[in-house]
C-alpha positions as CSV (number, residue, x, y, z in Angstrom):
1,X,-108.6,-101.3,28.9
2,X,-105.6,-99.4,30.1
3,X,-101.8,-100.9,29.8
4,X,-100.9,-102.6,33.2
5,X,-97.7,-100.2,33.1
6,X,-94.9,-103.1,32.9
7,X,-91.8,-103.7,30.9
8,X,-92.5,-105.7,27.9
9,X,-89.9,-108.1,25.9
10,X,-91.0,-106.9,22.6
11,X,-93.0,-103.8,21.3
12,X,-93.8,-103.5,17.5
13,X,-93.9,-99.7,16.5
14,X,-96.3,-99.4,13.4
15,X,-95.4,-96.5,10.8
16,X,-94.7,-97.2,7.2
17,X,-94.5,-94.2,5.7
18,X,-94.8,-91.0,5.2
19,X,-90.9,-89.5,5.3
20,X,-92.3,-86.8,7.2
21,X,-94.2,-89.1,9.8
22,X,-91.4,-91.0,9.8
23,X,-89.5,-88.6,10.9
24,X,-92.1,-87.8,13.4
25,X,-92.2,-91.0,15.1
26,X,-88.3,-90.9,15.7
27,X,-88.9,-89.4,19.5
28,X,-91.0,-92.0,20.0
29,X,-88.3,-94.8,19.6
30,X,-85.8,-92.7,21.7
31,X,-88.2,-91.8,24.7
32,X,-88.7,-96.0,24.4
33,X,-85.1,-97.1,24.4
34,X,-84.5,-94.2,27.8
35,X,-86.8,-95.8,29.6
36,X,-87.0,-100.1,28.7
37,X,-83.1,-100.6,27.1
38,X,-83.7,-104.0,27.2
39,X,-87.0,-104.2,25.6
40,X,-86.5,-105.1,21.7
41,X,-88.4,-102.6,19.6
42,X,-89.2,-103.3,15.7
43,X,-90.4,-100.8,13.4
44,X,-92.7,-101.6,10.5
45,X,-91.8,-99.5,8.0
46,X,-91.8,-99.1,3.8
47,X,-88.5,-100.4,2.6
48,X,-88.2,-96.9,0.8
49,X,-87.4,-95.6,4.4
50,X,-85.8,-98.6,6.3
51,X,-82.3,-96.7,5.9
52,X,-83.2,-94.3,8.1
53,X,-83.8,-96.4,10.7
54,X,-81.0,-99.6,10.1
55,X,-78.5,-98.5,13.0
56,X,-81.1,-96.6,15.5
57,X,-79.7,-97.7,18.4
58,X,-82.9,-98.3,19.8
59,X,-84.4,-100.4,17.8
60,X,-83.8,-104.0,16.4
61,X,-84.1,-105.8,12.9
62,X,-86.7,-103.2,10.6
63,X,-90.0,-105.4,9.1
64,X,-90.2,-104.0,5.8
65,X,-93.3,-103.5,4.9
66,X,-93.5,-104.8,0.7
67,X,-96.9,-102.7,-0.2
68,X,-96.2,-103.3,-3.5
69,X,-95.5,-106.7,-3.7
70,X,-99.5,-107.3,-2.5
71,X,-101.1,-106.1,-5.6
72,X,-102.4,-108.2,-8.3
73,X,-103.8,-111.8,-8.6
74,X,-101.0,-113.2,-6.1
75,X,-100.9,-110.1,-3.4
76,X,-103.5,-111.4,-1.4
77,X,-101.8,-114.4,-1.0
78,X,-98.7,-112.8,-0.4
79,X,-99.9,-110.7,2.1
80,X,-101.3,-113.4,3.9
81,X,-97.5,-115.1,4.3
82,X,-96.1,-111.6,5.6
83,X,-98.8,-110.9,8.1
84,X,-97.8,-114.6,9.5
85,X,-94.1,-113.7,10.3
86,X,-95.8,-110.8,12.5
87,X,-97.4,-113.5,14.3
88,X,-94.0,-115.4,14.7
89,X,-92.0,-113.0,16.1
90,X,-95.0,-112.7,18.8
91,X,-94.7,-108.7,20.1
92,X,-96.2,-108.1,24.0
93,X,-97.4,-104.5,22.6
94,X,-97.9,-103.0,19.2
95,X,-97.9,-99.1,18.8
96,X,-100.4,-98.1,15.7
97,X,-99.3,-94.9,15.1
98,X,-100.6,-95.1,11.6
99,X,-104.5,-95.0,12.7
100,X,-105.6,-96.7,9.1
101,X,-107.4,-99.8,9.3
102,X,-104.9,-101.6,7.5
103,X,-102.5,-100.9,10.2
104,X,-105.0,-102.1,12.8
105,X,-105.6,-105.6,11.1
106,X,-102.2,-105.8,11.0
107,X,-101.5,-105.3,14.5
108,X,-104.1,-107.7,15.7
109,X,-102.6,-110.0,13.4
110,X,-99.5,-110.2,15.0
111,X,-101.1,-111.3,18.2
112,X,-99.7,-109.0,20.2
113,X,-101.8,-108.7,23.9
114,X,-102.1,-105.3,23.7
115,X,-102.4,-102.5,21.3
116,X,-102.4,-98.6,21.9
117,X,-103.5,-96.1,19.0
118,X,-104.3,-92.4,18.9
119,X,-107.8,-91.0,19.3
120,X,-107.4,-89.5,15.8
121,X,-107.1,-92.9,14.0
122,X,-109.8,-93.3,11.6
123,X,-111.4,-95.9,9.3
124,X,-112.8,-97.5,12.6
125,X,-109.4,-98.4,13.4
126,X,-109.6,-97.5,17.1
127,X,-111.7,-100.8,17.3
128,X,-109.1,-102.7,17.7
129,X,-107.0,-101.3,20.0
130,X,-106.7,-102.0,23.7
131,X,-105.9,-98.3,24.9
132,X,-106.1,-95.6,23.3
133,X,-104.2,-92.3,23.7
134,X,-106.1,-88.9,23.8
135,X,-104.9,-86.1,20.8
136,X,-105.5,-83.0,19.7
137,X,-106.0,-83.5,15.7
138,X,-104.5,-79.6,15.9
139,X,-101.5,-80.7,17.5
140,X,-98.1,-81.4,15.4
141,X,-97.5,-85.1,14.6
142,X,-94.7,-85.0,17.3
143,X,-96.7,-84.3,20.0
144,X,-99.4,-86.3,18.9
145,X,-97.3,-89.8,18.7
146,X,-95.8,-89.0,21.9
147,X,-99.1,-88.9,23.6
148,X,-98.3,-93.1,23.9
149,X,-96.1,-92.6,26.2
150,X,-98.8,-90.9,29.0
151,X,-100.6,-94.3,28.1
152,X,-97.5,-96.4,28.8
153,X,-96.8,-94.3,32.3
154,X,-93.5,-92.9,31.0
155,X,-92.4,-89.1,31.1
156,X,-92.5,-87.0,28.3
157,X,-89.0,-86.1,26.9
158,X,-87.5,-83.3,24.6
159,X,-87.6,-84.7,21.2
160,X,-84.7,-86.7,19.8
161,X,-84.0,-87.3,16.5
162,X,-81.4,-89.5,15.7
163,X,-80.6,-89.8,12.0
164,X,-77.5,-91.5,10.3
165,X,-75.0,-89.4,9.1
166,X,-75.5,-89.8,5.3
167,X,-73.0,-89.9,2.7
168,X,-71.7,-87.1,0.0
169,X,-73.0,-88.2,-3.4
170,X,-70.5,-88.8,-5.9
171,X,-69.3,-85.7,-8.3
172,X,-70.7,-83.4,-5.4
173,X,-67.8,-80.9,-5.3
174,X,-69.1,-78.1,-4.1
175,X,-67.6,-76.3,-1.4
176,X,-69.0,-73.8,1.7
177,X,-71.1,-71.9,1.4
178,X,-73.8,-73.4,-0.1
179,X,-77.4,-73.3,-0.2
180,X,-80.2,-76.1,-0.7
181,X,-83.4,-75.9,-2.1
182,X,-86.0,-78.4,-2.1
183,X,-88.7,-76.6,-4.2
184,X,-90.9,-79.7,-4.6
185,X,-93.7,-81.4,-2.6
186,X,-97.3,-83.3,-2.8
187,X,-100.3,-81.3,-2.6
188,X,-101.3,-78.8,-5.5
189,X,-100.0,-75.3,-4.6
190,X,-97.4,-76.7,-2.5
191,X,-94.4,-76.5,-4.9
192,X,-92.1,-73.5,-5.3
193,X,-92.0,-72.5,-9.1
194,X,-89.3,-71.9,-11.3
195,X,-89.8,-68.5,-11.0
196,X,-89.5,-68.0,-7.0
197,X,-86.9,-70.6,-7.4
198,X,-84.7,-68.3,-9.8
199,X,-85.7,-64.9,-8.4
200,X,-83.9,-66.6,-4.8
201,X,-81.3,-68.1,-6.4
202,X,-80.2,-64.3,-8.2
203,X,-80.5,-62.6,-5.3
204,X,-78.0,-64.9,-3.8
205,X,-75.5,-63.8,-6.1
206,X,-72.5,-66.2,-6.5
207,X,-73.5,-68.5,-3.6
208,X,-73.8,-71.8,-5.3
209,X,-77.7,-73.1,-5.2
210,X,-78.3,-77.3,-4.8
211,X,-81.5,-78.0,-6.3
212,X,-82.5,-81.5,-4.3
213,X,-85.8,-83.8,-4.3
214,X,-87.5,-86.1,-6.4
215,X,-89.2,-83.8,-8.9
216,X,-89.1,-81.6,-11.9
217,X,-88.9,-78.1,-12.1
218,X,-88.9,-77.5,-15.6
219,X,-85.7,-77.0,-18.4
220,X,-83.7,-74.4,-16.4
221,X,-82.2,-73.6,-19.3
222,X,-80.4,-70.4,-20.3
223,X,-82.4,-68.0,-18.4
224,X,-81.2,-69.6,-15.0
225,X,-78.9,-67.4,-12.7
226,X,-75.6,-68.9,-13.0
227,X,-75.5,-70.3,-9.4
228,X,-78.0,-72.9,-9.7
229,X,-76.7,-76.3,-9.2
230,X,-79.0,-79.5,-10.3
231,X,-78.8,-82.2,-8.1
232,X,-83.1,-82.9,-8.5
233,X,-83.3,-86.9,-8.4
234,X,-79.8,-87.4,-8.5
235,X,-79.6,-88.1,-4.7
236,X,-80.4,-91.4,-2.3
237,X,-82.1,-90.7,1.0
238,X,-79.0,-90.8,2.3
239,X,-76.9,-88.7,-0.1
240,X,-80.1,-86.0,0.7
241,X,-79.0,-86.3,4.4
242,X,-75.4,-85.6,4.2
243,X,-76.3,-82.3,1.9
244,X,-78.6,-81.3,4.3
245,X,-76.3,-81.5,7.3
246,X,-73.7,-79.8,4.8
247,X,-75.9,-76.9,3.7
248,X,-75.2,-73.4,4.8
249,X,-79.0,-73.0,4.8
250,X,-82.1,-74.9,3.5
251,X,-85.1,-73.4,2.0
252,X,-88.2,-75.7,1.3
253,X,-91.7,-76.3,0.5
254,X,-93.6,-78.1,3.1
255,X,-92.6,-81.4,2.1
256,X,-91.3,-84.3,3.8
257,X,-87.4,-83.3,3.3
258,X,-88.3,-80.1,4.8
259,X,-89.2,-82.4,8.1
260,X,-85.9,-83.9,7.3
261,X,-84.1,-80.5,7.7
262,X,-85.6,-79.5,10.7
263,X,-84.8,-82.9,12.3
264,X,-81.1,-82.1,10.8
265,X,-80.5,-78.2,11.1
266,X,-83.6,-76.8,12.3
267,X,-81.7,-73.2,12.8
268,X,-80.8,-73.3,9.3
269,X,-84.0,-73.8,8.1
270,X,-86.7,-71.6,6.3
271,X,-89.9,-73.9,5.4
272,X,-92.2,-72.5,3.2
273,X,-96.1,-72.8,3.8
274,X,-98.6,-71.7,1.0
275,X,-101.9,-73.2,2.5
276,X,-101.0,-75.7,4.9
277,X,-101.2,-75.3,8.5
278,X,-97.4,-74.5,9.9
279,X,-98.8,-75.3,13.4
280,X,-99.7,-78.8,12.9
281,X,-97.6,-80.1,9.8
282,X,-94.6,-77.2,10.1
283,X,-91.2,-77.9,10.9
284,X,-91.0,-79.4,15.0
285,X,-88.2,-77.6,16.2
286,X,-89.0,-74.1,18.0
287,X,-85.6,-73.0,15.9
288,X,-86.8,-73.1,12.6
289,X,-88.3,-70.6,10.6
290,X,-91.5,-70.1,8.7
291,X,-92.7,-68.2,6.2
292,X,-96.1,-67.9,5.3
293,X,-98.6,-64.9,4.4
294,X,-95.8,-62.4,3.9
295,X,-94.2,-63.4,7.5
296,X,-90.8,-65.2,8.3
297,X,-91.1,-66.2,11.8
298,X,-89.5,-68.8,14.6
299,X,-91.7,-71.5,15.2
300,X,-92.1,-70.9,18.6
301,X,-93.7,-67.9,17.6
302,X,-96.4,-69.2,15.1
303,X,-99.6,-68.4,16.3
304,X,-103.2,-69.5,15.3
305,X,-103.6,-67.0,12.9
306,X,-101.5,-69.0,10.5
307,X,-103.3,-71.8,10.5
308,X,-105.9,-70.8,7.8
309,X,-104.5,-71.1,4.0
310,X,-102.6,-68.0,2.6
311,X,-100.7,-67.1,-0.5
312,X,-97.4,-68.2,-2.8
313,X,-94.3,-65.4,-2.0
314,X,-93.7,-62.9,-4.5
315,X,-91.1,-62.8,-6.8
316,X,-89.9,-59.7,-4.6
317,X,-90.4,-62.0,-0.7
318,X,-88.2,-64.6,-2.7
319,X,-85.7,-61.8,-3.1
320,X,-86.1,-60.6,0.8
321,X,-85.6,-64.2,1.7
322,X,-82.2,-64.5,0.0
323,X,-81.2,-61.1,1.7
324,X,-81.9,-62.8,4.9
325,X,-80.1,-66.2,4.1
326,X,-77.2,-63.9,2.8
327,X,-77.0,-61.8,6.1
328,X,-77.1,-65.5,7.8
329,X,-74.4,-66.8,6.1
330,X,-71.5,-64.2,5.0
């Protein structure tokens, strides 16, 4: 059934989580709010994320989505009162840009009339939707999601992320120029070791080095260069924002704040990509650079032969990376 192509009064997005995705699905809500201002958009999202998203100026009132609170003896119950205040608020159109079944039942359940997922969607979760938009599993996430808006008769858009500003964690006195690292990510083979992470950090010389993320890179200890700065698990998603937006340049493993940096600063960006496809989970903006396989390169010049998995840097390309930072930023 295709969507009759008409304003509606209320559309529930549906994207909990991952950082990354949820990154992803910010042109989404923009390309929305251009075109229907007066239509009132929620987004269903992990409380872990909701402050990303509290003053969009597209969107209303976030429904967190308490995963956690549905486990054990009582969570089916408890699930079973959240899904009914989906049916109370009583959405026109729900956007399932999850594609799990999960996120299916719960957009039937909030009785919206009609529901548009992706043709990637899987656990047989396109059997409840009412449209369903056409993707390239190849494709990044961004142009993937915004695929739902061919299916709502609306234009595509350039991409527009809009993020809060963040705020400056306390003690953080470190002035220009300074460079981030976020050497940490899921996925085994993804994370930058201590190693690559010091053999960067010498070559920088004196510039200061702001380890950042929610991991553990092992006792840095005496044999650390000098520069090194650890801020790992010491920061809010917020406080992770405003050094981003801060940095003099951002190196990262392919991670969701590496998504969070391109969305930020893309031009002062170098993700680093081990075996993942850059093409389809790589930093969006065509600014940004990528290494991977021995090659930095824009990512508007990634080609297909990149997609396939490659290999770690060197403990010499981790030097030749902090020449190139330092050319960008003295």
């Amino acid at each position: 059934m295709n969507y009759p192509h008409h304003q509606p009064r209320r559309i529930l997005l549906i994207k909990p989580s991952s950082l990354g995705d949820v990154i992803h699905t910010l042109p989404v809500v923009a390309a929305l709010h251009q075109a229907w201002p007066k239509t009132e958009i929620r987004w269903l999202i992990h409380p872990s994320y909701k402050v990303l998203i509290d003053h969009h100026p597209g969107l209303g009132e976030p429904i967190p989505f308490p995963r956690d609170q549905f486990r054990g003896i009582l969570g089916g119950y408890r699930s079973l009162q959240w899904i009914s205040t989906l049916r109370h608020w009583q959405p026109d159109l729900v956007l399932d840009l999850q594609g799990l079944l999960r996120s299916a039942l719960m957009a039937r359940c909030s009785g919206a009339r009609h529901i548009i997922g992706l043709s990637d969607a899987r656990e047989g979760a396109s059997f409840f939707y009412s449209s369903i938009a056409k993707v390239d599993p190849r494709d990044h996430a961004v142009e993937r999601y915004m695929k739902v808006l061919e299916v709502l008769g609306l234009s595509s858009q350039a991409p527009l992320f809009e993020l809060p500003q963040g705020t400056i964690p306390a003690g953080f006195t470190i002035e220009s120029p300074f460079v981030v690292v976020h050497p940490y990510a899921r996925g085994k083979g993804k994370n930058l070791t201590q190693e690559q992470v010091f053999s960067f950090a010498s070559s920088l010389k004196t510039i200061p080095v702001v380890l950042v993320g929610q991991g553990l890179l092992g006792e840095i200890g005496e044999l650390a260069p000098p520069n090194i700065i650890d801020w790992s698990g010491r920061t809010s998603l917020l406080e992770l924002i405003a050094l981003l937006r801060r940095a003099s340049f951002v190196i990262s493993s392919d991670s969701g704040p590496m998504h969070l940096a391109a969305a930020l600063n893309p031009q002062k960006l170098i993700a680093i990509h081990r075996w993942s496809d850059p093409l389809r989970v790589g930093p969006w903006a065509s600014s940004a650079l990528v290494w991977k396989d021995g090659k930095l390169q824009l990512t508007s010049q990634l080609t297909d032969q990149l997609r396939p998995p490659g290999r770690t840097p060197s403990r010499e390309e981790m030097r030749e990376l902090a020449g190139f930072v330092l050319s960008k930023i003295t």
